[in-house]
C-alpha positions as CSV (number, residue, x, y, z in Angstrom):
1,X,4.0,-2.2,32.3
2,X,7.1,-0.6,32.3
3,X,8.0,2.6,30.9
4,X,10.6,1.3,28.7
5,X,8.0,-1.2,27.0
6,X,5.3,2.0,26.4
7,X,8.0,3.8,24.6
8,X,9.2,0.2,22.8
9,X,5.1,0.4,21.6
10,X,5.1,4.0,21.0
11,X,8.0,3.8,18.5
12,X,6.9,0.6,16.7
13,X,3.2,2.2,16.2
14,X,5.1,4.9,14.9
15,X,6.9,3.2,12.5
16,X,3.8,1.4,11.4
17,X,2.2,4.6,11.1
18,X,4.9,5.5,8.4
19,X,4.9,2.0,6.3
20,X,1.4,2.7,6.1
21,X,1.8,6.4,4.4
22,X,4.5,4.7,2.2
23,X,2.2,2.1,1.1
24,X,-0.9,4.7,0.5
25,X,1.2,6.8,-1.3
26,X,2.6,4.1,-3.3
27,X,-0.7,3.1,-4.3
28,X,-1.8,6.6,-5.3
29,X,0.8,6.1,-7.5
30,X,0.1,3.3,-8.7
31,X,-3.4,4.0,-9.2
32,X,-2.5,7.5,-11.3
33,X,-0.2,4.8,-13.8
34,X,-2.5,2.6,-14.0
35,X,-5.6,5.5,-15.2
36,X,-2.6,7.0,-17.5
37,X,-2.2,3.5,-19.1
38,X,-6.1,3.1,-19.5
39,X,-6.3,6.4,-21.2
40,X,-3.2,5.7,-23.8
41,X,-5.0,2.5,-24.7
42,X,-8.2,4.0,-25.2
43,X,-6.5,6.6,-27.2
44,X,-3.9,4.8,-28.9
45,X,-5.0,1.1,-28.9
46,X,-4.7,0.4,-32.9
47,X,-1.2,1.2,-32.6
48,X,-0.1,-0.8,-30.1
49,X,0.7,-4.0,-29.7
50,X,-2.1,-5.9,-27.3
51,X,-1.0,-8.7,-25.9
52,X,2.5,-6.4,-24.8
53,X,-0.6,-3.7,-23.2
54,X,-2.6,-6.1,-21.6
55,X,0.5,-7.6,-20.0
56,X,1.8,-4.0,-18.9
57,X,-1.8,-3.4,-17.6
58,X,-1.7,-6.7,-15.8
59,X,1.4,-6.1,-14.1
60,X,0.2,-2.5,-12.9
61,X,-2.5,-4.3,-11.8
62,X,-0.8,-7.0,-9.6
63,X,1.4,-4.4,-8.2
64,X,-1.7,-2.7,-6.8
65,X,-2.9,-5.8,-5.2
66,X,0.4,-6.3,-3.4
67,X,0.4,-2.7,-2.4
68,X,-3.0,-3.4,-0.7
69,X,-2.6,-6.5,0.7
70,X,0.8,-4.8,2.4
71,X,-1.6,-2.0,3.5
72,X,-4.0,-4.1,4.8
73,X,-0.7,-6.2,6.9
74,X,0.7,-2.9,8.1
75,X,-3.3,-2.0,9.3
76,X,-4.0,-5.0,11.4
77,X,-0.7,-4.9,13.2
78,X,-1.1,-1.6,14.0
79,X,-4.7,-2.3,15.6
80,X,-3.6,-5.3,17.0
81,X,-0.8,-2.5,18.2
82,X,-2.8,0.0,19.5
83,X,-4.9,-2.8,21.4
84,X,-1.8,-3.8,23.5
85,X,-0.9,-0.2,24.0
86,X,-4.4,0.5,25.6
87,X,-3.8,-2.3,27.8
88,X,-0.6,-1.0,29.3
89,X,-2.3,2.3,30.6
């Protein structure tokens, strides 16, 4: 393989490599509000409205899916990636 096409692999492993910090970032995020919101319903669940918290909690919830389900995407391409840059060399 040429040296062009190594450096075209290099650079989209590399970008890979930062989607996949985003996305593990974004889901420590995630994963902080969604512990914050389990703690202000246990504390505070008589005063709030339910059906309003379970939806909030449910939408948190869904958004951590996504997050891991983009993780997992970004993953396997980089493996798949990393295979095809092995086999150049």
């Amino acid at each position: 393989m040429t040296s062009t096409h190594s450096n075209d692999l290099a650079s989209q492993y590399a970008q890979l490599v930062k989607q996949e910090d985003d996305y593990v970032d974004q889901l420590v995020t995630c994963n902080k509000l969604i512990l914050d919101a389990m703690d202000i319903i246990a504390k505070r669940a008589g005063v709030l409205h339910m059906d309003t918290v379970k939806q909030a909690a449910y939408h948190l919830h869904a958004m951590e899916q996504d997050l891991n389900r983009k993780l997992f995407e970004v993953r396997l391409e980089k493996s798949i990636l990393a295979h095809h840059m092995s086999q150049s060399t």
